[in-house]
TILUM-197128 format. One record per residue (C-alpha): residue in one letter; z, y, x. Coordinates in steps of 0.001 Angstrom, whole numbers, plus 500000, padded with zeros to 6 digits. Example, Ala and Ser with C-alpha at 12.3 -4.5 7.8 and 13.67 -1.06 7.14 Angstrom:
REM residues 2
A507800495500512300 S507140498940513670 
//
This chain:
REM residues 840
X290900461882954806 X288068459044954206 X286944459671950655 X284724457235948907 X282580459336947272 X280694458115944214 X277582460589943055 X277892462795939856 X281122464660940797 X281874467885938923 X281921471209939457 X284463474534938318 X285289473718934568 X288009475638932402 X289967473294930390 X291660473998927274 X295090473034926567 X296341471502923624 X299931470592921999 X301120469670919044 X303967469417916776 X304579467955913104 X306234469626910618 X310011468376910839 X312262470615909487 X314820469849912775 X313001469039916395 X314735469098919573 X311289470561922180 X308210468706921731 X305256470365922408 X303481466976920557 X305921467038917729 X305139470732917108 X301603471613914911 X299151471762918044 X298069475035919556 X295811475460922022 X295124477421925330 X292920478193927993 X294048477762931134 X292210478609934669 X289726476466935601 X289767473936938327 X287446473703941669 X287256470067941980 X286017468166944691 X281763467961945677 X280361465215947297 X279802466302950885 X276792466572952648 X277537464403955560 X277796461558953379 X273765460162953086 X272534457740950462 X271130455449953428 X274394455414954672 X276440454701951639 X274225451651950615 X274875449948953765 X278443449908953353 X278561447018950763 X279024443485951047 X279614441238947713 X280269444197945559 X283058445340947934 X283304448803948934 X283817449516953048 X285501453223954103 X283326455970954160 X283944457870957355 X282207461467957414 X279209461739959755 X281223464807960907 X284158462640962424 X282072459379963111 X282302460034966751 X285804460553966547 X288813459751964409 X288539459292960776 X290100461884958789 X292747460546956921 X295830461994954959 X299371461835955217 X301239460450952226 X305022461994952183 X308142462757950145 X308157465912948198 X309648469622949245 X312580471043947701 X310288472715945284 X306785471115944421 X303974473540943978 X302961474697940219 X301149471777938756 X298938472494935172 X298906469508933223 X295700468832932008 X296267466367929594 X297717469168927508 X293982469734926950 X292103469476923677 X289904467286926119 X292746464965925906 X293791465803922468 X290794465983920529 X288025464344922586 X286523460823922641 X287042458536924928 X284909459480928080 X286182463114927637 X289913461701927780 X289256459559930680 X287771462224932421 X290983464023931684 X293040461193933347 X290819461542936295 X291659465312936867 X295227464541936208 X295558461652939192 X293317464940941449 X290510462791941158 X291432460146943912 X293762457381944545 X295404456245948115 X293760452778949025 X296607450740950368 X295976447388952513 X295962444449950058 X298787442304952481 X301133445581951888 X300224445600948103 X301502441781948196 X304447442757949800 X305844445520947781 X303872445698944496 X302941442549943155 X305605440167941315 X306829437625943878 X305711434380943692 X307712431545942552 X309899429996945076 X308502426495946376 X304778427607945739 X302257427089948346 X298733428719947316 X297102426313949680 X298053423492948832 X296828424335944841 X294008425654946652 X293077422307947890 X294547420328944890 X291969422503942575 X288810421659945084 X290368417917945043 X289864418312941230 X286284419922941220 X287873423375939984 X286397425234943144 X283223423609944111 X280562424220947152 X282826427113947539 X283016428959944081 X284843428910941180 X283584426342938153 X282084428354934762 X282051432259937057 X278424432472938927 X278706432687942172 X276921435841942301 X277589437545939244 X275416440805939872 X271779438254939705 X273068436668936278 X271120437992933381 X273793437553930469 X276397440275929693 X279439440521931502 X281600439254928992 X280039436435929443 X279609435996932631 X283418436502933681 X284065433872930310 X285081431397932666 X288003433158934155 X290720432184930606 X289947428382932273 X289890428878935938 X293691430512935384 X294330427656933019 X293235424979935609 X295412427372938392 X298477427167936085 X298406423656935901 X297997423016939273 X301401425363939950 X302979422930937571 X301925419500939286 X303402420773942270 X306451422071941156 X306895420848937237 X309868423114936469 X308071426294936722 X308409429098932917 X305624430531932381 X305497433750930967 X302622435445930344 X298706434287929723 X295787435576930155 X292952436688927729 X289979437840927073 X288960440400924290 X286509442296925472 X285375443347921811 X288988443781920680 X290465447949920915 X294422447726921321 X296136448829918674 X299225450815918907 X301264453846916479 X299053456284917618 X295109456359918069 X294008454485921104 X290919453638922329 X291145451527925147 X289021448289925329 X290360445767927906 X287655443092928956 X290842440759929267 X294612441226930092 X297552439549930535 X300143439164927320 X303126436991926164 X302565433841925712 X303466434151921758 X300629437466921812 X298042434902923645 X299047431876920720 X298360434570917893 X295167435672919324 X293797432581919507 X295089431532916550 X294076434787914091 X291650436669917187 X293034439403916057 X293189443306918097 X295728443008921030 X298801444883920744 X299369447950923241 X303383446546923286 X302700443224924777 X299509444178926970 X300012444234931241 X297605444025933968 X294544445243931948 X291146443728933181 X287951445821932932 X284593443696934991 X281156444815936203 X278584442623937064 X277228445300940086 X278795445841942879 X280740448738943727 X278420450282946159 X276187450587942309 X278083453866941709 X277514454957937771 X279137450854937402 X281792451563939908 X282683454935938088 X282882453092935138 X284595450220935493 X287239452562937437 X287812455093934620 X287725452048932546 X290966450747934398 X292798453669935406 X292238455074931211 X294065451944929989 X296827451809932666 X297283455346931462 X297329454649927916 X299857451527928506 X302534454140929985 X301577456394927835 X302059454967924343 X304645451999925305 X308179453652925828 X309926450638927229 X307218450342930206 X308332451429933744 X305138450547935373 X302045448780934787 X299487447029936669 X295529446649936396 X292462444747937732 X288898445860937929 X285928443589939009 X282834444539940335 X280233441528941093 X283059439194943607 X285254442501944374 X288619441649942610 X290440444892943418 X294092445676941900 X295873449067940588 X299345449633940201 X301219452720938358 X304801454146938083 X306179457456937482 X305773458203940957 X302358457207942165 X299163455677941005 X297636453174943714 X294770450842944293 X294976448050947358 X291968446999949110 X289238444914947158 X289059441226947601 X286521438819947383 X287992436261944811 X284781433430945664 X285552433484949303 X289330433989949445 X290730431842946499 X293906431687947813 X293890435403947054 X293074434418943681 X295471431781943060 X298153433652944398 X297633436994942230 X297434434875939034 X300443432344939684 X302890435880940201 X301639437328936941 X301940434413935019 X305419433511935692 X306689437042936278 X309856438116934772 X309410440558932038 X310955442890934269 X309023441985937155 X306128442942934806 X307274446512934270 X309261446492931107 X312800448110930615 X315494445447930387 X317690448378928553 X315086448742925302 X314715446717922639 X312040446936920198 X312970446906916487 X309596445949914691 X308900447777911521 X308480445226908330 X305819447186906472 X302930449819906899 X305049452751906100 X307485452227909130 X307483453135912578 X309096451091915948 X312267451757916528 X313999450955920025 X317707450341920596 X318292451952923855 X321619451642926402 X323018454527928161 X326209453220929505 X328450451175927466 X326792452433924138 X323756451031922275 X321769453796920270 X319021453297917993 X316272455637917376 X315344457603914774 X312549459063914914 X310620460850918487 X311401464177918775 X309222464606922016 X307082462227924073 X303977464421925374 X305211464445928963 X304360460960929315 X301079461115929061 X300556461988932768 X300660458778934158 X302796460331937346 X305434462684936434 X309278462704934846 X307720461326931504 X310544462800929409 X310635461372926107 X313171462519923542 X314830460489920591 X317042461375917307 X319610458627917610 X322432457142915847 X325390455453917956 X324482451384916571 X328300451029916672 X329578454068914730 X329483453481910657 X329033456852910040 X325427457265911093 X325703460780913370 X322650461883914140 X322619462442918123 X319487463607920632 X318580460612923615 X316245462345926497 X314845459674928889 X312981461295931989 X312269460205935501 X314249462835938106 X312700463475941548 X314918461592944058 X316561464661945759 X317443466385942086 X320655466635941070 X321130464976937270 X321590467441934162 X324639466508933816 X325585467144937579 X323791470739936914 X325694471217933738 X329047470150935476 X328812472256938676 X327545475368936557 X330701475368934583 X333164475039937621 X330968478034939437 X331584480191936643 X335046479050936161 X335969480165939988 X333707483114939795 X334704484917936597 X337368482851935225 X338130480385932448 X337100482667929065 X333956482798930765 X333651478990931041 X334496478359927641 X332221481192926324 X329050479567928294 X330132475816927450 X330258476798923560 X326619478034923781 X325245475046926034 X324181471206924820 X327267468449925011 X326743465577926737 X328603462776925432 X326793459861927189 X324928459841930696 X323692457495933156 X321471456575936106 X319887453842935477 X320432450405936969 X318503446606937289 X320894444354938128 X323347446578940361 X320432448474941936 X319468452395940865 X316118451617938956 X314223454241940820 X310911453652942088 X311111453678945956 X313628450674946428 X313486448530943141 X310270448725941497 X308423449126945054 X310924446956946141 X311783449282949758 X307862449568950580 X307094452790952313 X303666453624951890 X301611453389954768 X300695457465956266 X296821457619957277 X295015455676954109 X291648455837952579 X291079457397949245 X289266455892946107 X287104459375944695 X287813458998940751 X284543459988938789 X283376459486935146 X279599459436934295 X278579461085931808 X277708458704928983 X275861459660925942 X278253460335923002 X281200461607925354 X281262464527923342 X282061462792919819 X285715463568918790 X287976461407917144 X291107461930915938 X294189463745917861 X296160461018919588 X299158462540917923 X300349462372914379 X298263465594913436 X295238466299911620 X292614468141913852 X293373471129911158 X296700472001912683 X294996472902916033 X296057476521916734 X298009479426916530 X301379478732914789 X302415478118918579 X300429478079921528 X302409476308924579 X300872475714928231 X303798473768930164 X304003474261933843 X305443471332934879 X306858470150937887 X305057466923939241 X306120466587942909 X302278466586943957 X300547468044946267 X297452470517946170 X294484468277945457 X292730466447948215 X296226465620949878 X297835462788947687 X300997462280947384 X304088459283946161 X306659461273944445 X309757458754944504 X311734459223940994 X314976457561939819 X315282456626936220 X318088458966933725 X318794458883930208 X321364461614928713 X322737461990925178 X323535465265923400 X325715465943920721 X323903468536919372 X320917468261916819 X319369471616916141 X316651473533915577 X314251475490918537 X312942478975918170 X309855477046916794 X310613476051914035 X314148478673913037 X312643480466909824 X315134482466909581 X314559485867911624 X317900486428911449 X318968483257912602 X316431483150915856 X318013486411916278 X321413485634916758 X320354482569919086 X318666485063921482 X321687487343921242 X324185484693922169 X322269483207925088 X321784486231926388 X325832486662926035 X326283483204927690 X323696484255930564 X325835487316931595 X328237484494932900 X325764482486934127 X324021485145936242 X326811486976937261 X327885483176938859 X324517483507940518 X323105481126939273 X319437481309936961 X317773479075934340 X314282479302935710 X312676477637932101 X313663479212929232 X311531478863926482 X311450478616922761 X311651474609923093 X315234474963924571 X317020477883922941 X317916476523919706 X320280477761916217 X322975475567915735 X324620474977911953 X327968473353912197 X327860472698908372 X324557471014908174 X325808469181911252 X329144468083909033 X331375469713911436 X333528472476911484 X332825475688913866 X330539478955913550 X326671478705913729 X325623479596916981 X323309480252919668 X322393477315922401 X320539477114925560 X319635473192926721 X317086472428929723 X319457472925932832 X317465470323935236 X315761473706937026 X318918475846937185 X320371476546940621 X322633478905942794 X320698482351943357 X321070482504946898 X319373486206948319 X318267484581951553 X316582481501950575 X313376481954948214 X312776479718945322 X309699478137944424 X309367480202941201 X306310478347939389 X308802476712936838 X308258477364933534 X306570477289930068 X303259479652930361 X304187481613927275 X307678482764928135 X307474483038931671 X308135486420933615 X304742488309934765 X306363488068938538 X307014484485937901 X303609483871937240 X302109485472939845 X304992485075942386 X304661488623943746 X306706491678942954 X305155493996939938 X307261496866939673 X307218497907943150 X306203501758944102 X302714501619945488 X303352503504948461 X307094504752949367 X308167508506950118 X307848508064954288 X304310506687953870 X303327509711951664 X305236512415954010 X304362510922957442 X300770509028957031 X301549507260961082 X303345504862958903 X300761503348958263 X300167502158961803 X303220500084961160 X301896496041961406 X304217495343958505 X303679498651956138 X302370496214953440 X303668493164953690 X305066492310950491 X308421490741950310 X309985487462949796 X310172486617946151 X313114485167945004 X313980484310940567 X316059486745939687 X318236487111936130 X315535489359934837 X312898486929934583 X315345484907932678 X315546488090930375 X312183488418930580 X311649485221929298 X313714485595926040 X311331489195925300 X308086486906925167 X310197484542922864 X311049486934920458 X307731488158921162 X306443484852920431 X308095484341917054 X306933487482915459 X302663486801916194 X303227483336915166 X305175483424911968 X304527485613908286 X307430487521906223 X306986484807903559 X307277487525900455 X304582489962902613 X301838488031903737 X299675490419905876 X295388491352904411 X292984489452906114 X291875492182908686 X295160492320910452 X295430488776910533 X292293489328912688 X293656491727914982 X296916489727915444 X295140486704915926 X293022488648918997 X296165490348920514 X297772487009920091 X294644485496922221 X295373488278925058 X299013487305925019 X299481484119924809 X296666482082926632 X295389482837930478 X291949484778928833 X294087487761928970 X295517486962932039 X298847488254933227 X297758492439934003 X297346492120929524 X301434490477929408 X302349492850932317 X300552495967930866 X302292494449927051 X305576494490928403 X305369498157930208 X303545499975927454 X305919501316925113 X303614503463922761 X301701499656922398 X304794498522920476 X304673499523917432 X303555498127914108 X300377499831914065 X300100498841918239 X300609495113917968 X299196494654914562 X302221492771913445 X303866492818909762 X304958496211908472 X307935493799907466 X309084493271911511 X309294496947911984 X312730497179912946 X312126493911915229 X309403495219916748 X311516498554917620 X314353496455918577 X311905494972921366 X310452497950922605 X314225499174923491 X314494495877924834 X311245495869927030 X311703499665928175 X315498498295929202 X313873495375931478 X311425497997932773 X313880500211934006 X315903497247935733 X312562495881937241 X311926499219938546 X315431499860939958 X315443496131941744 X312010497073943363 X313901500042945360 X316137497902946852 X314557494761947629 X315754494617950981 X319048495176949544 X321392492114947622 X322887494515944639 X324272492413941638 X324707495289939808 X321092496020938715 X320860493264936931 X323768493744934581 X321570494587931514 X322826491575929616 X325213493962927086 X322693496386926296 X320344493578925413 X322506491408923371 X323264495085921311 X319736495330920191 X319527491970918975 X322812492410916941 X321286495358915630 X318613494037914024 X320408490270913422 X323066492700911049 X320105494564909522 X320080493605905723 X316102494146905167 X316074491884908732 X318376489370907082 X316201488701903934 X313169487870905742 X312086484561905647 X309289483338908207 X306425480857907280 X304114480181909716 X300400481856909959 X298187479780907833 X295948477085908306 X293024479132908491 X293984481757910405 X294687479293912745 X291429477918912821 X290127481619913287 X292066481452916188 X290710478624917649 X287393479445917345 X288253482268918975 X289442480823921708 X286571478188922333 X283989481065921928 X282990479781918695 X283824482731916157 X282134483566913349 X283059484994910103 X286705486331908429 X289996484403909103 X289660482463905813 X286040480975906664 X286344477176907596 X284483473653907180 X286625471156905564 X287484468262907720 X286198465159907548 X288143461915906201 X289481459723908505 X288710455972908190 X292203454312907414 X293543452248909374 X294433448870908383 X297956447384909170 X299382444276910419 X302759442944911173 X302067440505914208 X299689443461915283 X302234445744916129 X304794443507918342 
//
């Protein structure tokens, strides 16, 4: 493809991966609403700036500030290489999301931006600006005609000798500062509005826009974003005039960011693009009733416009807004008098602003016929990523039940051809119904979430996905340009400020280290993709407590015992889970929850189970890092012989062309298994007996093993070699609490168990036998044993301490020096001060 390449591009960099979590008794699977822990992950080659691209070349590609397709000198006698934008496969390759990264977390502003930048593959499809005005931009009023307010604002002295009144006509040669250079822009959309209204005097307006380009937004959780202007409600414009007050986050669209240079000037076109694409990132990240956004960057006369959904992140070819006012006129008449919807907000949310400091937002939110009101967020990290599901989890109440149950809302984005979780759910329980009969059913439904609301999203009587509604049928054109994405370095990227969560920097570490592998629908880098998504909200009845935060050993140990007992069912239907993890195995009490029933075990998550069919492979890189099977990760088979018997008897074998070709990998229930080992695994290095708190120096060595385990600096030959080492586990072997002993003995039966099963699959590959997977009794056994062991049942877990957990991270970022115990004291954070028209 045709790559505009802008100068300073990086090189191979590991980023480290952050999450979070407060400390809420209850949570549903956060990994921001857990105490942060961070990871390394593998670095990244990103894209260089190729050598057929010249500087002479580049600089005569620019016109007005407006940037012209770079073709490679390579294919300048030919065709320009271009890319292919498509639907996504069954299965989408493993995506690492980087804005799990401390980068993101922890780091100023250019150091999240450049974050952003990774997490869009560094580029963004160009799409022609008459297709963008097609399918992406608000439609215009009916009974406008942008030429005839074209020629009523010349008639009127607005546009004059061919440029707009109050903006220079070459911005670039004017020595004042941007902001005030672009100044005049408030009045030239003032002047365009009124013109819209002489010729048609019934028009609503809507929205305004304004300029702040000294104001930060201000939203519930730390943002730095800095619009140079933006359009907002027409009550947000009145109050910023009135009080010029910070701009809200919740009533900001179409961010602005301008450059006097043109774009062809590349440290200003890197900026001003990270400038845009950070706060159209930030909008859909911290505003949970936003479907899309737009965005508008300006560089000298090139007025070029972004768009972002859940399913793709575009920019349309730049415009010159002197010599094509119509352009102009008509992009600022179909913001203005957009519909709210049109603008990219959810018609089925409702803000409920708090009325002092103290409070947060609360939305009421429709799933059906029901109205719920929030709670509090139980998880929103996934929408971060600009593109992706962006699942965000609520603790709701039903607004029309007295009673005030407590029930769990998950909003996410599905990939068009997915099935719903309540469609997975559904046919799941009539598989194993037909299969293995009706016990079995009622066994696996008693240890699974309850739905009791559901819905695919409509506006107006249309699925609110983004192919058909919100790009209104558009299919995006096959053989585009690409923007390259770049942030210069800036002096004082590297100053941190606060974690965008609710957390103090302190909490950064071990009590829970969590790398999701998550399923975007992308490509591999330098091949964009549009990943079409339909919108899906689904209530649970059940509000209970994960494997993070159970303190109970005894308690996390019956969980893992009865989903084990409700996978036995599930397997044997042939179907797997393919991401179980300790965010969605949870302990249920029925008494806490004011019903009646035994405590029990539950497994949620279903939107990656399927039917485990032998001949059809499954794209296996689904997962959470932590908990996922050593074959899984590497998507090869581990336990196979290294050479069979007829290759050691009769060495011609070997001339065989296929002798080592390794087989087709396909999830089987032992990675599921697997899976529930590295929880329990998980739960013993990251939590204390609370009555015997382990010396300093073993803190140390668990803290190191913990590194090996549990991040990618160990890689997965320390999990594999973890998992098939028996003499390693043992008290004195995994430097855990003489307290866990008959745990830790407990797992080694367990892990030897899965060894022997792995081993026994690996002889008969070729070979579909159910049987060698029926471990499931055996396993859930062990776990009783030690759930019914009274020295087991009296142990109470706390998690490691705060230092420890800054040992840890040093540790991980290379920085380690001293004992566990040996820390700076963090710094005080300026408080923030609080307003109530500032957060509508």
């Amino acid at each position: 493809m045709a790559i505009q390449v802008w100068p300073l591009s990086r090189s191979k960099r590991t980023a480290k991966l952050t999450r979070g979590r407060t400390k809420e008794k209850f949570d549903y699977h956060s990994p921001l609403s857990h105490r942060t822990r961070s990871v390394y992950l593998s670095a990244f080659t990103r894209s260089r700036m190729s050598s057929n691209f010249s500087a002479g070349h580049m600089a005569d590609t620019f016109n007005h500030g407006i940037a012209t397709p770079i073709t490679p000198k390579s294919t300048q006698t030919g065709t320009t290489t271009t890319s292919t934008i498509t639907g996504p496969p069954e299965e989408s390759p493993l995506r690492i999301r980087t804005l799990d990264s401390s980068n993101y977390r922890l780091g100023g502003t250019n150091a999240r931006r450049q974050v952003v930048m990774s997490e869009l593959d560094e580029q963004v499809p160009e799409v022609p600006l008459d297709w963008y005005f097609k399918y992406i931009l608000p439609p215009l009023p009916d009974g406008i005609n942008t030429e005839m307010i074209v020629n009523s604002l010349k008639q009127s002295k607005v546009i004059k000798n061919n440029k707009w009144v109050g903006i220079p006509e070459e911005p670039r040669l004017d020595k004042r500062h941007e902001d005030k250079v672009y100044a005049g822009f408030e009045n030239v959309f003032e002047e365009i509005i009124a013109a819209a209204k002489t010729q048609k005097p019934d028009l609503e307006q809507q929205f305004a826009l304004k300029l702040t380009p000294e104001k930060n937004v201000t939203s519930e959780r730390d943002s730095s974003t800095k619009p140079d202007a933006h359009f907002t409600t027409l009550e947000e414009a009145a109050r910023l005039g009135r009080d010029g007050g910070k701009p809200s986050v919740y009533n900001v669209w179409d961010s602005h960011e301008f450059k006097k240079n043109n774009e062809g000037v590349n440290d200003t076109m890197n900026i001003c693009v990270s400038q845009i694409v950070y706060d159209m990132q930030q909008i859909m990240a911290l505003d949970p009733c936003r479907r899309f956004t737009f965005g508008t960057s300006i560089n000298n006369r090139a007025f070029r416009l972004w768009f972002c959904c859940r399913g793709a992140f575009l920019t349309a070819e730049p415009f010159d807004f002197m010599n094509e006012p119509e352009k102009l006129v008509h992009v600022f008449l179909s913001f203005a008098f957009a519909s709210r919807t049109d603008a990219g907000w959810d018609p089925s949310m409702t803000c409920i602003l708090p009325t002092c400091p103290t409070e947060k937002r609360q939305y009421k939110i429709q799933v059906g016929d029901k109205t719920y009101v929030t709670v509090k967020v139980l998880s929103d990290y996934a929408a971060d990523s600009p593109i992706g599901r962006a699942t965000r989890v609520w603790l709701v109440t039903d607004e029309a039940d007295p009673s005030n149950r407590q029930y769990v809302l998950k909003d996410v984005w599905v990939d068009s051809e997915r099935a719903t979780e309540d469609e997975i759910r559904s046919a799941l329980l009539i598989d194993i119904e037909e299969k293995c009969g009706g016990d079995a059913r009622a066994l696996v439904e008693n240890h699974l979430l309850t739905p009791v609301a559901f819905e695919k999203l409509c506006i107006n009587t249309s699925a609110d996905d983004t192919a058909g509604v919100i790009m209104r049928g558009g299919s995006v054109p096959k053989n585009l340009n690409h923007l390259k994405l770049i942030v210069p370095q800036q002096s004082g990227s590297s100053k941190r400020s606060r974690i965008s969560t609710q957390e103090n920097v302190v909490d950064v570490v071990l009590s829970g280290i969590r790398a999701r592998y998550v399923q975007t629908g992308d490509t591999v880098r330098n091949s964009a993709r549009v990943t079409h998504r339909f919108h899906y909200r689904i209530v649970f009845f059940e509000y209970a407590r994960t494997m993070y935060d159970e303190k109970h050993l005894s308690n996390a140990l019956g969980a893992l015992a009865d989903v084990i007992e409700a996978l036995r069912w599930i397997h044997k239907s042939n179907w797997v889970h393919r991401d179980i993890s300790c965010g969605n195995i949870y302990w249920y009490e029925c008494k806490t929850a004011g019903i009646d029933g035994e405590n029990r075990g539950l497994l949620g998550d279903l939107e990656f189970a399927k039917t485990r069919t032998p001949s059809v492979a499954h794209e296996v890189h689904i997962g959470t890092f932590n908990f996922m099977a050593s074959e899984v990760i590497t998507g090869h088979y581990l336990f196979r012989p290294t050479l069979n018997v007829n290759l050691l008897e009769d060495p011609t074998q070997l001339l065989k062309p296929d002798v080592f070709t390794q087989p087709q990998f396909i999830f089987n229930p032992l990675h599921d298994l697997e899976s529930i080992w590295w929880i329990l695994v998980y739960i013993l290095y990251f939590n204390e007996d609370q009555q015997n708190i382990v010396d300093t120096e073993l803190a140390n060595d668990r803290a190191k093993k913990a590194l090996k385990l549990f991040t990618q600096e160990g890689q997965t030959l320390d999990r594999l070699q973890f998992l098939q080492t028996n003499d390693e586990l043992t008290v004195e072997g995994t430097c855990l609490s003489p307290s866990f002993k008959f745990v830790i003995t407990m797992a080694r039966a367990y892990a030897a168990k899965l060894h022997a099963a792995y081993s026994s699959y690996a002889k008969h590959l070729s070979a579909y036998k159910e049987g060698i997977f029926e471990i499931h009794d055996y396993l859930v056994k062990a776990l009783k044993l030690a759930h019914d062991d009274p020295q087991v049942d009296s142990i109470e877990l706390v998690g490691v301490t705060r230092s420890l957990k800054r040992k840890f991270d040093k540790m991980e970022s290379g920085r380690d020096s001293g004992d566990a115990f040996s820390s700076k004291k963090n710094k005080k954070t300026k408080k923030k001060t609080w307003s109530p028209d500032a957060m509508q």
